[in-house]
VOGU-3710 file (C-alpha; in Angstrom, 3 decimals, decimal comma):
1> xxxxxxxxxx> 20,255/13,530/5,425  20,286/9,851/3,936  16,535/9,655/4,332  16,037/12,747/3,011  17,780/12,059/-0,297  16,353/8,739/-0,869  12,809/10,424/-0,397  13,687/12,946/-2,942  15,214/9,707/-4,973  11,875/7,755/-4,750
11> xxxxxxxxxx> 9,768/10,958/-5,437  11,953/11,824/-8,775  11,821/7,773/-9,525  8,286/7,701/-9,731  8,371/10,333/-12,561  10,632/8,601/-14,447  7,747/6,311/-16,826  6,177/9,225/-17,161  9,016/11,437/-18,481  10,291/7,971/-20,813
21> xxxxxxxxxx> 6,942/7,360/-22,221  6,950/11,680/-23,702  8,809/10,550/-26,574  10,204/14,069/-27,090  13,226/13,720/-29,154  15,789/16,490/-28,209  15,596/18,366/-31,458  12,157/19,247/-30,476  13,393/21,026/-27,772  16,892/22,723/-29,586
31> xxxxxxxxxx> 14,400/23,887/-32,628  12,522/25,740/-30,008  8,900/24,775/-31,154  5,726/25,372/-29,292  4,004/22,777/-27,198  1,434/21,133/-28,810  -1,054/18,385/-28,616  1,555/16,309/-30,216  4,171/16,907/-27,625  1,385/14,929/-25,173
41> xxxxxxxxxx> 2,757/11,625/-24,267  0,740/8,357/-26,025  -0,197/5,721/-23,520  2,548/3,258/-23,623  1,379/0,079/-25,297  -0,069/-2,529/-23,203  -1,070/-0,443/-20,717  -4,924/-0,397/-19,235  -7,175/0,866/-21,129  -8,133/3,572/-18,793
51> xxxxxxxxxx> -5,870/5,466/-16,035  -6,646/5,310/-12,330  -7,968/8,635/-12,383  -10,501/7,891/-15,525  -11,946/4,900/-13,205  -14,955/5,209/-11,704  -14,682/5,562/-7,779  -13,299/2,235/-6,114  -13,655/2,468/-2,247  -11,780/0,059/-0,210
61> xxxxxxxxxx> -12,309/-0,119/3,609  -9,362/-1,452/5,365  -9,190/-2,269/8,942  -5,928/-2,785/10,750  -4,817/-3,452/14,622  -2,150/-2,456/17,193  -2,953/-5,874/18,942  -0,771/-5,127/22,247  2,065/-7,355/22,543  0,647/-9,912/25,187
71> xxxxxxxxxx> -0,375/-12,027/22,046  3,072/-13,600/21,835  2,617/-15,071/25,429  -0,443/-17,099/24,833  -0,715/-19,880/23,854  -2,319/-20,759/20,327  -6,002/-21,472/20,905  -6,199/-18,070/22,619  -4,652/-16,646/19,910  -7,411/-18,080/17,816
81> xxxxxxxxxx> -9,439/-16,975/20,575  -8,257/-12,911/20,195  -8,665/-13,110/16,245  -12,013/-13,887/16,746  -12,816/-10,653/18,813  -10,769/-8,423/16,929  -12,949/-9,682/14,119  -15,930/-8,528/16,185  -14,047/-5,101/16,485  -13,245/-4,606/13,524
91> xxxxxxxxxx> -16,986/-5,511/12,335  -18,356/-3,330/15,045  -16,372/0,099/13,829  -17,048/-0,797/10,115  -21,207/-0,311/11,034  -20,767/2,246/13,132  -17,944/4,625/11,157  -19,191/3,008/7,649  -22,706/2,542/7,951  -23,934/-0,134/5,300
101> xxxxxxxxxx> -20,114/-0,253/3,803  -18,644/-3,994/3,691  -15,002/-4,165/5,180  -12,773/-5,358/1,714  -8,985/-6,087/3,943  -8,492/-6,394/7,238  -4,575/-7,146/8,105  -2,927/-8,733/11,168  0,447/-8,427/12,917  3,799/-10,641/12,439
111> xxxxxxxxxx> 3,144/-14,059/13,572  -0,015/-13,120/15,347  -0,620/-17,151/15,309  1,998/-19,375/16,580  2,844/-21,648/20,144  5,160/-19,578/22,113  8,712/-20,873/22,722  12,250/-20,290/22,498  12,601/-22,660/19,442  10,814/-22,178/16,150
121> xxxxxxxxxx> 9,967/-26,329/16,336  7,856/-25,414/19,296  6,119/-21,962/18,008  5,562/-23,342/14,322  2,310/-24,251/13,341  1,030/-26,109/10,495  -1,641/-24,611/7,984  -4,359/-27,206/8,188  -4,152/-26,934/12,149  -5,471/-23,237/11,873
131> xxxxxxxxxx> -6,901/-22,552/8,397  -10,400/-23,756/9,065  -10,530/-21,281/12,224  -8,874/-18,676/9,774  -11,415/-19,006/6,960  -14,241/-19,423/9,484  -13,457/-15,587/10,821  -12,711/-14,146/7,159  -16,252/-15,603/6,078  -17,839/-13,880/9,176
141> xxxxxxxxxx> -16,305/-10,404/8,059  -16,761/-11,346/4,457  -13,416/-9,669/3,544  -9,870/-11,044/2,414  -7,754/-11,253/5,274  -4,234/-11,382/5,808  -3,625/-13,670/8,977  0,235/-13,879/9,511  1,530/-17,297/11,545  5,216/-19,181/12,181
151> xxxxxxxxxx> 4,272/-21,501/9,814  6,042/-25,159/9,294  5,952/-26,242/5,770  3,959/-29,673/4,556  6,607/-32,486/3,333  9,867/-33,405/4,073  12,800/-32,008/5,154  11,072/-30,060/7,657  11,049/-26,141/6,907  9,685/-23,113/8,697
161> xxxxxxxxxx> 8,496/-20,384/7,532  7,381/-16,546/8,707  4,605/-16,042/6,433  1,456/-14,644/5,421  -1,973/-15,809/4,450  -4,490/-14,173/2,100  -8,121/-15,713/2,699  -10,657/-14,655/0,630  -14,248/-13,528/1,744  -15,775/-16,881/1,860
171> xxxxxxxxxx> -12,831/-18,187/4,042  -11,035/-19,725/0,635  -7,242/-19,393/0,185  -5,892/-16,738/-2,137  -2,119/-17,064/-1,660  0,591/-17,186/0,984  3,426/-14,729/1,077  6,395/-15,773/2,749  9,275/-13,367/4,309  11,774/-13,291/1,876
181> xxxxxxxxxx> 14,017/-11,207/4,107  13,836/-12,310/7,887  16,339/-10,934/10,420  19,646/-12,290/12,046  20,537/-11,540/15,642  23,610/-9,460/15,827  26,381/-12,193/16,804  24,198/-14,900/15,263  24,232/-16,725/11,580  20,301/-17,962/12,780
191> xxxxxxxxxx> 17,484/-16,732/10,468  14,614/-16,224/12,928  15,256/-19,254/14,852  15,554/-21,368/11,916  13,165/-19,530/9,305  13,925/-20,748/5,475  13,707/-17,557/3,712  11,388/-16,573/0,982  11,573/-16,566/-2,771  9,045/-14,135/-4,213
201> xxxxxxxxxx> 6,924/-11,489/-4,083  3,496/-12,317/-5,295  1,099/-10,183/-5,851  -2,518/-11,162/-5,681  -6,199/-10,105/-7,409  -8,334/-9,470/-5,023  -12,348/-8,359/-6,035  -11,070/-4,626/-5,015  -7,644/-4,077/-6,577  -4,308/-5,937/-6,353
211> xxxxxxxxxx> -2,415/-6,618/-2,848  0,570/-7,335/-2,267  2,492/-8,128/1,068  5,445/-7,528/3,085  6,768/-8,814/6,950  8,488/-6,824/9,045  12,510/-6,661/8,423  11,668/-6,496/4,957  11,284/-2,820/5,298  14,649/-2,299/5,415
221> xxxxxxxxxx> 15,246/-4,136/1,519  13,773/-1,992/-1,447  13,476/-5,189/-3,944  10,131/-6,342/-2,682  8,521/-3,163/-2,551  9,705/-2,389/-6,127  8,396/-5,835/-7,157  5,114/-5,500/-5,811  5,230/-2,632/-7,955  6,099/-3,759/-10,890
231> xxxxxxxxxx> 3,208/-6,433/-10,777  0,300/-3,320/-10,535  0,320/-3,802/-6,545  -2,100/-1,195/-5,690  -2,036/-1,728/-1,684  0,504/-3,402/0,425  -0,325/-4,985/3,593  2,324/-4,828/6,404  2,240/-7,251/8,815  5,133/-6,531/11,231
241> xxxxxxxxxx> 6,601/-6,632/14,827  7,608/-3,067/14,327  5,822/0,312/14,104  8,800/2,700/12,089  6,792/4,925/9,722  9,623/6,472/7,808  10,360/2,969/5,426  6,754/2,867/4,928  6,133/6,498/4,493  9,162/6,681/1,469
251> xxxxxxxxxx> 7,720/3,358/-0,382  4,234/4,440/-0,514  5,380/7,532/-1,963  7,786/5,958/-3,911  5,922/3,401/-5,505  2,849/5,202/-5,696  0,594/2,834/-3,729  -1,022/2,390/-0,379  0,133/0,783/2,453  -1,778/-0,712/5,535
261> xxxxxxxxxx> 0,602/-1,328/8,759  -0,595/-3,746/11,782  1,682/-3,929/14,189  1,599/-5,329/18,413  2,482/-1,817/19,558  1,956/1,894/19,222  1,633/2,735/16,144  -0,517/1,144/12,871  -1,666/2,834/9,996  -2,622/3,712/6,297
271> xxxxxxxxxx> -0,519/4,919/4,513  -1,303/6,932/1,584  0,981/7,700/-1,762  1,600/10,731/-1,205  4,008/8,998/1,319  1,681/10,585/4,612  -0,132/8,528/7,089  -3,641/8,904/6,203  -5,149/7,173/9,363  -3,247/5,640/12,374
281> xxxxxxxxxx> -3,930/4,008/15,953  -1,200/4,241/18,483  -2,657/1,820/21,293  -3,795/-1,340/21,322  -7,535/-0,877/19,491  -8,510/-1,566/15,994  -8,701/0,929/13,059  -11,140/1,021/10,136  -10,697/3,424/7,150  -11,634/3,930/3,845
291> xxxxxxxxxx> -9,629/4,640/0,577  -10,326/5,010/-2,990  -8,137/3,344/-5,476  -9,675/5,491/-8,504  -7,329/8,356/-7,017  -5,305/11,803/-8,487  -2,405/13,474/-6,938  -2,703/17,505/-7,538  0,537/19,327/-6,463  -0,604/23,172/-5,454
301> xxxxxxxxxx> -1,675/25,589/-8,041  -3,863/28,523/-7,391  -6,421/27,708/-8,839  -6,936/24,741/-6,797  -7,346/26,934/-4,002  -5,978/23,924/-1,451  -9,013/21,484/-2,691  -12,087/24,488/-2,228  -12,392/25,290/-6,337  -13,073/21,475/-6,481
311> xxxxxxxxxx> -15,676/21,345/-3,722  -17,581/24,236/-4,627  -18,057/22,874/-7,973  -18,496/19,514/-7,002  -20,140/19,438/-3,606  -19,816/16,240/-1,812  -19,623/14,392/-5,570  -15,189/15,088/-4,582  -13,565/13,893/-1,683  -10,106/14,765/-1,100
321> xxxxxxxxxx> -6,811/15,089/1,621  -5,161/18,155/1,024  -1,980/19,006/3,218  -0,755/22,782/3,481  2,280/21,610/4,778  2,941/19,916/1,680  1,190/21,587/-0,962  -0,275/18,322/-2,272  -3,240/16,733/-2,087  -4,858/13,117/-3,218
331> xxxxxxxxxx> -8,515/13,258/-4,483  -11,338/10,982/-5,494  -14,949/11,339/-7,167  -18,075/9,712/-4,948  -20,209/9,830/-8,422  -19,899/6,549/-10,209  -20,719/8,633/-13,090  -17,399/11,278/-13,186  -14,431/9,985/-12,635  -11,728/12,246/-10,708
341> xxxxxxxxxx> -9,651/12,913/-13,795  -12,521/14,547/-15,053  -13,081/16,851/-12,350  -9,776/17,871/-12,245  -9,455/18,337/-15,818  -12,607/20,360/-15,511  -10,367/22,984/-13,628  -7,402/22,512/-16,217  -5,504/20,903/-13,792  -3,380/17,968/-14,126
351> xxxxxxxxxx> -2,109/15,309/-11,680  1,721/16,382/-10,351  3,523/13,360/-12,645  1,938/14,989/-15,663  3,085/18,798/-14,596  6,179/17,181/-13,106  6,454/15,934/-16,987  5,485/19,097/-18,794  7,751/21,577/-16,750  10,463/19,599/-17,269
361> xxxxxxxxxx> 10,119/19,437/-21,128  9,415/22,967/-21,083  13,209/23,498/-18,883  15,089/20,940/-21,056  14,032/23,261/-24,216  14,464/26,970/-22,756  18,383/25,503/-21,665  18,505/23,090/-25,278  18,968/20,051/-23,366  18,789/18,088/-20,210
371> xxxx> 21,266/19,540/-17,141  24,640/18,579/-17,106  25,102/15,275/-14,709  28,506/14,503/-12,501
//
């Protein structure tokens, strides 16, 4: 029942810009007057100068990894050793599932590079030890890649950290993300062996869209996910030791951006915003899969006919996931020229936020106010 409730919490939360920025005063709705065009809401100011859906199309092809977990008992220059194959994986499904398509993000598991050891002064490694095999494999790819290690920090006093780095397609460091929120034994006061925890949440531009990233326990702590948010994160890489879904599953929908999971056992995926897995491996093998960041959300209407009325208009110009089970779908334009707000709009549909918006307005008037609140 607690998950539950903070799904339906996240789901109403990400209405909540959208039902501020109506600017609807309540005597509107108490003098009873017809909708009209000026009860749309105005683009809040500063915002971009065109919505996701009025972009043209914006494919991203991810690849992710359930690595298998024998990757914590070898020893470093093997590990170096298995990135390099993966690589080759991953390169080999992009040509053969996306023919002449470039892979944009490929993402690794937790502290896929690191000595193994029972103390984090023998698993640590330092950045310059690795980062010219790291940018040597992301310039192969040509993609960003997020290549997570047990990293110990240049200077003085010696520090350790579980972290993250983003490398961009010619091998060249983007940024480093490191875990703001690693996890104590039960019985134990010990960060991670000694981990210093993190301090931010960066978000970073990447030639496709903005990424941000998380590690593992931080799954179970809302403030980075909301951060990455609140920066214009539009996919979040997971790198973690675990494969729960469900934390995953309620900040993608809550936050209203993807999320790509890598993981040492059974389960990796993409997640999508309607909060669903859109594509998932559950052994150890490597998983490519393309998105579209130029996406609309369309709750069910009749017209919509489940995603059909779109394709038989369209043809293969619309792509789309539509889920009976939820009566939702996301969607996406493969014309450069026609974005998918337009083809939506073309069937007088809006995306749910907007209807979300509009049914609400239309319920505040009929009752003359907003529902009484506890």
């Amino acid at each position: 029942m607690r998950t539950l409730c903070r799904f339906r919490e996240g789901y109403a939360g990400r209405h909540m810009a959208v039902l501020a920025a109506l600017g609807i005063c309540l005597a509107g709705f108490m003098a009873g007057a017809p909708l009209s065009a000026a009860d749309t809401p105005a683009r809040p100011a500063g915002s971009p100068a065109l919505l996701r859906r009025e972009r043209p199309p914006r494919k991203v092809l991810l690849g992710t990894v359930v690595s298998g977990q024998e990757i914590f008992k070898l020893a470093l220059d093997k590990r170096l050793q298995r990135m390099d194959e993966l690589a080759e994986a991953f390169a080999a499904e992009a040509k053969s599932s996306y023919p002449g398509k470039q892979l944009d993000l490929v993402v690794f598991p937790e502290a896929f590079l690191a000595r193994p050891g029972d103390l984090m002064a023998q698993e640590a490694v330092r950045l310059e030890e690795v980062q010219p095999r790291i940018a040597a494999c992301a310039s192969r790819l040509g993609c960003y890649m997020v290549m997570p290690l047990l990293m110990q920090e240049a200077g003085a006093p010696v520090r350790y950290s579980n972290a993250a780095v983003l490398s961009d397609r010619a091998g060249r460091v983007v940024g480093i993300y490191r875990k703001v929120h690693p996890v104590a034994a039960q019985g134990s006061d010990v960060l991670e062996g000694g981990t210093t925890p993190g301090r931010d949440f960066p978000v970073f531009d990447c030639d496709f869209g903005r990424v941000g990233i998380q590690i593992c326990f931080d799954m179970l702590y809302p403030d980075g996910w909301q951060a990455l948010a609140e920066q214009g994160a539009e996919i979040v890489a997971l790198a973690s030791a675990s494969p729960e879904t469900v934390h995953p599953c309620l900040y993608a929908l809550q936050h209203d951006y993807y999320i790509v999971s890598a993981t040492p056992r059974d389960h990796a995926a993409v997640y999508s915003p309607l909060g669903l897995i859109e594509a998932q491996v559950t052994k150890p093998a490597v998983l490519v899969h393309q998105i579209d960041l130029s996406y609309a959300i369309v709750h069910w209407e009749a017209v919509l006919e489940n995603g059909e009325a779109l394709r038989r208009k369209f043809g293969v110009r619309v792509g789309f996931h539509y889920y009976d089970q939820e009566d939702n779908g996301i969607f996406w334009s493969n014309d450069p020229e026609t974005p998918i707000g337009q083809m939506i709009g073309g069937l007088n549909l809006s995306e749910v936020d907007e209807s979300v918006a509009r049914i609400r307005m239309l319920e505040d008037r009929a009752r003359g106010g907003p529902p009484a609140m506890p």
